[in-house]
Structures are given as structure tokens and as C-alpha cells.
Kinemage of the C-alpha trace (Angstrom):
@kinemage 1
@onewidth
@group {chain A} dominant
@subgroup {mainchain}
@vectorlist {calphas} color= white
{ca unk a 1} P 0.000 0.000 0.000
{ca unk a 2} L 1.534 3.040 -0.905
{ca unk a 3} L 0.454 6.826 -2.155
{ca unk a 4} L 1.649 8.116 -5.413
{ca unk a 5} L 4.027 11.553 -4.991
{ca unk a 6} L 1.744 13.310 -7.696
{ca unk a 7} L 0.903 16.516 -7.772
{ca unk a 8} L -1.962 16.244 -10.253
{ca unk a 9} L -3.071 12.778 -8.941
{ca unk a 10} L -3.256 13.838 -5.323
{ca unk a 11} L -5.272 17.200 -6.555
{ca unk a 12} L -7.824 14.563 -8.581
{ca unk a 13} L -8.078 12.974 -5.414
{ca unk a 14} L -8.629 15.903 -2.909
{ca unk a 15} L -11.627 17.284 -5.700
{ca unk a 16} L -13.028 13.542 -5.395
{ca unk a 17} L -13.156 13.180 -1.899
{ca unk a 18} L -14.478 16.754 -1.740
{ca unk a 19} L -17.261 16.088 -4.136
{ca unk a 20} L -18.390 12.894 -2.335
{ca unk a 21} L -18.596 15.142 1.330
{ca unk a 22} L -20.675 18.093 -0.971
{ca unk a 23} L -22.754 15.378 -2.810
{ca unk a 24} L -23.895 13.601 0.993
{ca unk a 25} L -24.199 17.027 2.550
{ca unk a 26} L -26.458 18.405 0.073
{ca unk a 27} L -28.204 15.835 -1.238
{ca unk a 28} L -28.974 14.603 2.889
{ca unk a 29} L -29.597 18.772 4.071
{ca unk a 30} L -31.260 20.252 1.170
{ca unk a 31} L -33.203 17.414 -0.767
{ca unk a 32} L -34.307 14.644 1.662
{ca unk a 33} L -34.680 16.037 5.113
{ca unk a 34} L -36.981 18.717 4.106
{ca unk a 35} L -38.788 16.660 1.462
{ca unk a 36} L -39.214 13.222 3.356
{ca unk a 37} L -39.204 14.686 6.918
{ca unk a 38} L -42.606 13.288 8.042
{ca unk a 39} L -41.910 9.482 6.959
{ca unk a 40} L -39.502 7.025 7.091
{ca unk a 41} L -38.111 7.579 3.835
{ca unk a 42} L -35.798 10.137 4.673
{ca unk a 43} L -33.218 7.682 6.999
{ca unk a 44} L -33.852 4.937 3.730
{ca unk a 45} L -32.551 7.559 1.418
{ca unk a 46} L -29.670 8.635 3.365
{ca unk a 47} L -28.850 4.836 4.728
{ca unk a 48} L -28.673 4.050 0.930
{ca unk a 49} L -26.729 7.045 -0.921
{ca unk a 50} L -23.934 6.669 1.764
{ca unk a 51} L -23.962 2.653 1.624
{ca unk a 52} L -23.418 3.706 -2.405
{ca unk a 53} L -20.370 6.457 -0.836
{ca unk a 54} L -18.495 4.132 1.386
{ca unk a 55} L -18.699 1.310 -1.594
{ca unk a 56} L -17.282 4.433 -3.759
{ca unk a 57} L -14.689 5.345 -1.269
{ca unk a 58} L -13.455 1.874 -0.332
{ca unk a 59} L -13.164 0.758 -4.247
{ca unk a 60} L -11.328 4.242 -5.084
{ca unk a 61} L -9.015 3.861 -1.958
{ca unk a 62} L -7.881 -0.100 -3.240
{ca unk a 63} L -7.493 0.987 -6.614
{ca unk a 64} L -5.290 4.002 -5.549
{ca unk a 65} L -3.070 2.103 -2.713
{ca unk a 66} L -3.188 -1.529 -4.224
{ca unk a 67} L -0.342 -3.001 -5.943
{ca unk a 68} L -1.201 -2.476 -10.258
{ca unk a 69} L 1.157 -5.043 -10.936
{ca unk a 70} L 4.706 -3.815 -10.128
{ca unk a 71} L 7.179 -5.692 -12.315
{ca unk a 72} L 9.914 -6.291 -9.326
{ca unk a 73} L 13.336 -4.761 -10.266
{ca unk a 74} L 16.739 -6.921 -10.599
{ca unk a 75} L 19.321 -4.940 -9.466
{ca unk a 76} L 21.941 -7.712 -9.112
{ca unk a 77} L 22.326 -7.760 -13.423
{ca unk a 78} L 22.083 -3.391 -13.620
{ca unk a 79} L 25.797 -2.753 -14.192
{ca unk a 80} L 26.001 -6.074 -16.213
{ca unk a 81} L 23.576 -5.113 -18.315
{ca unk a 82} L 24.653 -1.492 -18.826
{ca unk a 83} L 28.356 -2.483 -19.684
{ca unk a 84} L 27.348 -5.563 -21.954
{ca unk a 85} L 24.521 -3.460 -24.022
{ca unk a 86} L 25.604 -0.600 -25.744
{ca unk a 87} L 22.013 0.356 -26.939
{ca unk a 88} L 20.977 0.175 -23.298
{ca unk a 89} L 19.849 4.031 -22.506
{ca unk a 90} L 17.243 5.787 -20.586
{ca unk a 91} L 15.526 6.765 -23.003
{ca unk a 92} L 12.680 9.818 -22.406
{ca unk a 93} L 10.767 10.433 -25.694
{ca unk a 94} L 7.859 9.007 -24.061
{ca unk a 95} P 8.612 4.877 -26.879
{ca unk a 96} L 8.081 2.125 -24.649
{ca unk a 97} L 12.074 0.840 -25.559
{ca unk a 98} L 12.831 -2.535 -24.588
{ca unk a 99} L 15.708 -5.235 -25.223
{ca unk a 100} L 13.824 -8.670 -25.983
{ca unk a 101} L 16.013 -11.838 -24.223
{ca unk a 102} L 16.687 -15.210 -26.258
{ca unk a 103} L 14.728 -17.445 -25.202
{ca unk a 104} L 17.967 -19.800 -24.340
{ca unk a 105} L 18.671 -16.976 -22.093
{ca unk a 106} L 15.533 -16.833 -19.847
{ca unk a 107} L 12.434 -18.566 -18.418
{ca unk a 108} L 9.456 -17.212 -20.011
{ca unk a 109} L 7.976 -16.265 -23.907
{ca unk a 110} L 8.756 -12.526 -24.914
{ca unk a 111} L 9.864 -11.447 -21.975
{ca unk a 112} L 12.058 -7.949 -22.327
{ca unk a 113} L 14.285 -6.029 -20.859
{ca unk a 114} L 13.100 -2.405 -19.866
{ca unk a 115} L 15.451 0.230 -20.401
{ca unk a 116} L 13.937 2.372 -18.024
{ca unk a 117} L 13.669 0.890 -14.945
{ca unk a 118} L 15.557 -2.267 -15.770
{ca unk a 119} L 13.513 -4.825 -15.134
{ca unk a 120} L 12.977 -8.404 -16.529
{ca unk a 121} L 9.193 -8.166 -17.822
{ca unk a 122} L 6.662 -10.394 -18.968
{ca unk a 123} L 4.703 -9.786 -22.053
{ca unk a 124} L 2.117 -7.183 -21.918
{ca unk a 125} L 3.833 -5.137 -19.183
{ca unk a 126} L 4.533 -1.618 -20.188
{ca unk a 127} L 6.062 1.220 -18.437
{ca unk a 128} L 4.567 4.060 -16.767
{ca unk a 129} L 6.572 7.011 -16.790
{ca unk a 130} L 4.694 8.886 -13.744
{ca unk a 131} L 5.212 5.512 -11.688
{ca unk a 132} L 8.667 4.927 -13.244
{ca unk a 133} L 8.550 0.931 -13.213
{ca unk a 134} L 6.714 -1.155 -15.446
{ca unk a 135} L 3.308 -2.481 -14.875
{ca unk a 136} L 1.674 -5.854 -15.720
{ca unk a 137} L -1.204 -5.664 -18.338
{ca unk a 138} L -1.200 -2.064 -17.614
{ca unk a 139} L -4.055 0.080 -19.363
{ca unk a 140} L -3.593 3.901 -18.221
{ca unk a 141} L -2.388 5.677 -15.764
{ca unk a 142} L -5.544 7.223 -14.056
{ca unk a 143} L -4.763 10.458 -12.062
{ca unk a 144} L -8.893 10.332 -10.468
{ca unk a 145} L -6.749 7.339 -8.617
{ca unk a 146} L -3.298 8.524 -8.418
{ca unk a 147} L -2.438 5.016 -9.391
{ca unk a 148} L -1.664 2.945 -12.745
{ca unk a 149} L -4.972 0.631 -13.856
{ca unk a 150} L -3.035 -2.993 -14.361
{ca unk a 151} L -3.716 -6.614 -13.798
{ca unk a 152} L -3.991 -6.375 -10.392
{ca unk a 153} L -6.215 -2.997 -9.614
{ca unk a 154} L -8.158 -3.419 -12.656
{ca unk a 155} L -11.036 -4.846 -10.405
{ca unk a 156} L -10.922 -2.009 -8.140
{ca unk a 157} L -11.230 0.413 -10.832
{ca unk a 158} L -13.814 -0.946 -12.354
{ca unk a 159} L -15.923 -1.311 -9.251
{ca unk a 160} L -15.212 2.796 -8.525
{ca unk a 161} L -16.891 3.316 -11.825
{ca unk a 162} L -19.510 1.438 -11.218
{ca unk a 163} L -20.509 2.758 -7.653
{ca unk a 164} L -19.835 6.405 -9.114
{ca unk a 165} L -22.270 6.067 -11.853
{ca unk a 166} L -24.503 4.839 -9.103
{ca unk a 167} L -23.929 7.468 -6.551
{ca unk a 168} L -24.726 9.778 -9.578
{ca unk a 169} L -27.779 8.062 -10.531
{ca unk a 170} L -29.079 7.950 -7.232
{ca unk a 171} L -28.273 11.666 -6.572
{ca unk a 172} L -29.818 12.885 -9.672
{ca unk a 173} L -33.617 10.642 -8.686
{ca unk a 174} L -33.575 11.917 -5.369
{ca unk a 175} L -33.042 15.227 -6.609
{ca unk a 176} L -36.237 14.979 -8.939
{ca unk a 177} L -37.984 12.754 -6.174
{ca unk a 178} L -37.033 15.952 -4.217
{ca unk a 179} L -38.933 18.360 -6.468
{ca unk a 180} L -41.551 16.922 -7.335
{ca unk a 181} L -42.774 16.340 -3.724
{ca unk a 182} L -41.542 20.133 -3.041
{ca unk a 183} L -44.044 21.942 -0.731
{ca unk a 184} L -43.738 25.685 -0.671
{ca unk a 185} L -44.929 25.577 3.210
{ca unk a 186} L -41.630 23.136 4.157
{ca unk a 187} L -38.455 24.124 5.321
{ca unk a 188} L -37.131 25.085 2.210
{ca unk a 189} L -40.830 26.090 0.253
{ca unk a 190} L -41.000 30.450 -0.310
{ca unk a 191} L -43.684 30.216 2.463
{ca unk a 192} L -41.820 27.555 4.735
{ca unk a 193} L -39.696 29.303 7.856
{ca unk a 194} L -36.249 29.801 6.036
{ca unk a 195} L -38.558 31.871 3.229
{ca unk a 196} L -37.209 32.943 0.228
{ca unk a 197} L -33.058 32.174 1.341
{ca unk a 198} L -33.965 28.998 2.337
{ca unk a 199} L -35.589 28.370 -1.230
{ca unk a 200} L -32.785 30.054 -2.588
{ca unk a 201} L -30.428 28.002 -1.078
{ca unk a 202} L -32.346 24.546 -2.293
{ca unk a 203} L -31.849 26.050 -6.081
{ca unk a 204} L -28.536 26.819 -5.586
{ca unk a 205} L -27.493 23.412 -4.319
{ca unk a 206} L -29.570 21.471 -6.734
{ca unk a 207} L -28.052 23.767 -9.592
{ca unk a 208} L -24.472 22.853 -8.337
{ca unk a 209} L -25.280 18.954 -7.378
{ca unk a 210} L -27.152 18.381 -11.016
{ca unk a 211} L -23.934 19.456 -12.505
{ca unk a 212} L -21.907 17.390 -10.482
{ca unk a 213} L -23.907 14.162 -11.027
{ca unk a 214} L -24.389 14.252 -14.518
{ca unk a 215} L -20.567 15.534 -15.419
{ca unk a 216} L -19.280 12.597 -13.262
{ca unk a 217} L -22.025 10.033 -14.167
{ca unk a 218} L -21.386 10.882 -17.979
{ca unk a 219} L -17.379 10.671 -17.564
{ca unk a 220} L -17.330 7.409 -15.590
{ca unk a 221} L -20.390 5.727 -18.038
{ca unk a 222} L -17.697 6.723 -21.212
{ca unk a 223} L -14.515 5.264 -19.088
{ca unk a 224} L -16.428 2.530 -18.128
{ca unk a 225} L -17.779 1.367 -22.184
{ca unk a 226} L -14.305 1.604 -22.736
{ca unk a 227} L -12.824 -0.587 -19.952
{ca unk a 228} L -15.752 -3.056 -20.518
{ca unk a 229} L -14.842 -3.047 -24.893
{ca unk a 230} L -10.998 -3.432 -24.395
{ca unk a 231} L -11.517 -6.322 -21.424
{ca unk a 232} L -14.178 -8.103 -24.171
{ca unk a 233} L -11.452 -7.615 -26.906
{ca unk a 234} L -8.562 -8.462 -24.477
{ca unk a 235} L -6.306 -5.588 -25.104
{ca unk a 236} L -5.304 -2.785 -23.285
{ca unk a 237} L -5.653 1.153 -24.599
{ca unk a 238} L -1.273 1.034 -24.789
{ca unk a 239} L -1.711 -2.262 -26.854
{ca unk a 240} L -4.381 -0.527 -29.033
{ca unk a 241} L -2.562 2.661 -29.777
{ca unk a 242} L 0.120 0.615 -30.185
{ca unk a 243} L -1.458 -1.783 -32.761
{ca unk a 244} L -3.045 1.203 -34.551
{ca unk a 245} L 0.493 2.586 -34.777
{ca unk a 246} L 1.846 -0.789 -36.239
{ca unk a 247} L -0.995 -1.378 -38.272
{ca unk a 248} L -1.024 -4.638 -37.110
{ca unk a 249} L -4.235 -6.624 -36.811
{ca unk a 250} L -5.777 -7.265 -33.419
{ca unk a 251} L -5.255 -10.644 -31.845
{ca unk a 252} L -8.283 -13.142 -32.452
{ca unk a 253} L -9.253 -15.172 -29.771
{ca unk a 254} L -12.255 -16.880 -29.091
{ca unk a 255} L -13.045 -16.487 -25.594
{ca unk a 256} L -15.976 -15.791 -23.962
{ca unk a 257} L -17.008 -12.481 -22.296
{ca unk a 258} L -17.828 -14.116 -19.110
{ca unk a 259} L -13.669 -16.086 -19.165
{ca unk a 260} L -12.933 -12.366 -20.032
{ca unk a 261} L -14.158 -11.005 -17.004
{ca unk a 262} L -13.203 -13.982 -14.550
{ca unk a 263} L -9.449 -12.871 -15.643
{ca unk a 264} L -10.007 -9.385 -14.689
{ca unk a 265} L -12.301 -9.790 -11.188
{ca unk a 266} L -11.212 -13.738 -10.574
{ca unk a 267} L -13.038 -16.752 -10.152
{ca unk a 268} L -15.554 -16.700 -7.451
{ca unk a 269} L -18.920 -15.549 -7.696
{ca unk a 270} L -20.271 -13.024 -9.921
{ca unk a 271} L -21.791 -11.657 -6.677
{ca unk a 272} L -18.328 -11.354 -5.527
{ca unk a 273} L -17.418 -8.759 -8.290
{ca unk a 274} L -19.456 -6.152 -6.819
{ca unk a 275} L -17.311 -6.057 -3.287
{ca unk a 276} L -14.266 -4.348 -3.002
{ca unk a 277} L -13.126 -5.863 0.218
{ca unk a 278} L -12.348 -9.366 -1.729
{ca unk a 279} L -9.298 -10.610 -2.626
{ca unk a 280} L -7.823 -10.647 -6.336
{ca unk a 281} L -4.978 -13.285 -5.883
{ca unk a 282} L -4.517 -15.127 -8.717
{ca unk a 283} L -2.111 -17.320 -10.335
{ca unk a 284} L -1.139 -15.345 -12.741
{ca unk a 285} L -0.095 -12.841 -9.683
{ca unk a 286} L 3.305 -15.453 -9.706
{ca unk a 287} L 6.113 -13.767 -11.845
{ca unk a 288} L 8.543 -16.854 -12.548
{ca unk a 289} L 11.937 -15.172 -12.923
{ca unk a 290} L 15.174 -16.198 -14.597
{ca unk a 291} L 17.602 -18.922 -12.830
{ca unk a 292} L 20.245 -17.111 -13.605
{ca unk a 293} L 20.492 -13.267 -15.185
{ca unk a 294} L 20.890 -12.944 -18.954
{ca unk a 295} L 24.108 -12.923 -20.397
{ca unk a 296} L 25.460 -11.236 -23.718
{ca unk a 297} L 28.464 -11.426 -25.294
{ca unk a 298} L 30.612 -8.764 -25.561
């Protein structure tokens, strides 16, 4: 568990957090207390948009501080590699450079040498220049998390979209619930006790929520079509810019949408997808390194 040293990542983070205390504030204050005061829909309505917040804030917090898929580094064959490979250069045009091994030479199909951060990699594993190491299956690096999306957070990230399209959702019926069972003699009606500031106040904040809902649900519903298409076509945005770049045609595989998602939230229930609190172990987590570091002849 650790906290990415961004500054723009750790600002996306502050505004999110800050939008989720405004959104339960407002939508709890303004819209349900005064409109469902007199029945027992106004604790139901609260009890449920913050069940929908701490799912938001618990999925958001393990796909921030989780491990994406860290390719571990091997410092023990740096110098040997630097002294044996002239082309070997950190390189900072932004081209994911690599040295592939012989496969003689290591324990694994297409794995590479990063000239970055030096690591042995495994195929698919790319490296992220605001983390500077290389991440497994990695997609993007998302600053909303201050954390890469990989193989291992990939869960996470898609359960924070889902919960903040909810929370979004949610906010945006209550808000029209909220209206339409407006009286002008409640606490925030033009004849009510607050009068006019306190009806002044409800526009304002339904104004400024509205906004909020529908610029967040419509970002996260876009992120989220696009997670969902590049799981069901098994490739991740690099390896599609990268394809598009090459001109090389996509991969065909015949697997099914459901074996798709099983790779990405694991093998349990479908039930189980939903929770952010349970584990993504899987086998695939094991990196099988070299018995011995690669050698090259000078």
C-alpha cells in the first residue's frame, strides 16, 4: 500500500473526496430532510446514498493504494547489463524501448528487458513514466486514482466506476424525487420558515449537485464502455494505440465475455465482483523469474 508523490493525482483525489462530502451534505440537508421529513423515507434515502459512498470510497481507496502489478526490479544484473549493451539508454521520448532476451537466455515467452527501470518483464507489461517501473497488463495511468490501472487494480477500478455512476444516478432521482414532492410551506418552500433564502439556497445546491452528477455520471459511463470493450477484446488502450500505430491486426481469440471477465475480477462468484473488500490473488499474480540473469556477449 503506498500513495503516489503526484501533484496532479493527489489534486484529482482531494476534488473527489471533496465532491463525495458536498454530494452527501447536500443531497442529505437540502433534498431529503426537508422533502421526506414526516416518513420514514428520509433515513432509507440517506442509509442508501452513503452505503453507495463508502462502496465508492473503499473501491477508489484499493485501486489508488493496491499493488497495479509492479514488475519487481533486478538490481543484481544493472551494471552487467549497462556495460554488456551498448544500446541500453534511458531513453525519455515518451517509446516504450525494450531489449527482448533469447529465449535460451531466460524462463518465459517474450519477456524484455526495460530500459527504463531495468527490469525483466513479462509480455504485456509496459512502463509508466509517472510511476517509473513497469506495470503488468497495464491500461492507463488514471490520475482520479493517483495510481496505474493494471492486472492487479483493474477490479478495483472498475468497481469505482460502477458505484460512481450509481452514486450519480441515485443523486440525480432523489433530486427529482425531491422536487416533485416540493411543498412551498416546508423548510425550504417560499412560504416555509427559512422563506425565500432557504428556497434560494435549495436552487442553488440542486443547480451545483445536477452538474456534479451528470458531469461525473457521464465521464465514468464513457470510461467505463471503454474498460468493458478493451476487457471483451482483451487488449489494453497502450496495446491498441500501439497496434493502430503498427498497423497490425488485433489478436483473435475466441473467448468468452464471461472467461474475459473472470481474468479481470477472478473466479468466485459473480456476486463477488461487486465487493471491493475481496481478494484478487490469482495465479497469474506469480512472476517466474530467470535462474540465472541474462548474459550477452561482448
Amino acid at each position: 500500500m503506498q500513495l503516489r508523490k503526484d501533484p496532479c493525482g493527489i489534486f484529482c483525489v482531494i476534488l473527489i473526496y471533496a465532491s463525495l462530502v458536498y454530494a452527501d451534505y447536500a443531497l442529505s440537508r437540502w433534498m431529503i430532510l426537508p422533502t421526506f421529513s414526516d416518513g420514514l423515507w428520509a433515513p432509507v434515502h440517506i442509509i442508501i446514498f452513503n452505503i453507495i459512498l463508502f462502496l465508492v470510497v473503499v473501491s477508489h481507496s484499493r485501486t489508488m493504494l493496491a499493488d497495479p502489478g509492479i514488475v519487481p526490479l533486478n538490481k543484481s544484473s544493472e551494471e552487467k547489463l549497462r556495460r554488456s549493451v551498448p544500446e541500453y539508454s534511458d531513453d525519455e521520448s515518451g517509446s516504450d524501448n525494450e531489449i527482448f532476451l533469447r529465449p535460451e537466455e531466460y524462463v518465459g515467452e517474450d519477456w524484455s528487458v526495460c530500459t527504463r527501470c531495468e527490469s525483466f518483464r513479462p509480455p504485456r507489461a509496459h512502463h509508466c513514466r509517472v510511476c517509473r517501473r513497469c506495470i503488468r497488463r497495464m491500461d492507463h495511468h488514471c490520475p482520479w486514482v493517483n495510481n496505474c490501472v493494471g492486472e492487479l487494480n483493474q477490479k478495483y477500478f472498475l468497481q469505482f466506476l460502477i458505484y460512481v455512476g450509481l452514486c450519480s444516478g441515485y443523486a440525480i432521482f432523489v433530486i427529482i424525487h425531491s422536487w416533485i414532492n416540493h411543498s412551498d410551506h416546508g423548510e425550504t418552500g417560499l412560504k416555509g420558515p427559512r422563506g425565500q433564502s432557504g428556497h434560494h439556497i435549495k436552487v442553488v445546491h440542486t443547480i451545483v449537485l445536477s452538474m456534479e452528477a451528470l458531469l461525473f455520471g457521464m465521464f465514468v459511463l464513457a470510461v467505463s464502455c471503454d474498460q468493458l470493450s478493451a476487457i471483451f477484446n482483451d487488449e489494453t488502450a497502450i496495446e491498441s494505440v500501439q497496434r493502430r500505430n503498427r498497423r497490425s491486426p488485433r489478436r483473435s481469440k475466441r473467448v468468452s465475455k464471461i472467461s474475459l471477465l473472470r481474468g479481470i475480477c477472478g473466479n468466485g462468484s459473480i456476486w463477488t465482483w461487486l465487493l471491493p473488500c475481496t481478494p484478487s490473488t490469482f495465479e497469474r499474480e506469480v512472476i517466474h523469474f530467470p535462474s540465472a540473469p541474462p548474459h550477452y556477449d561482448v
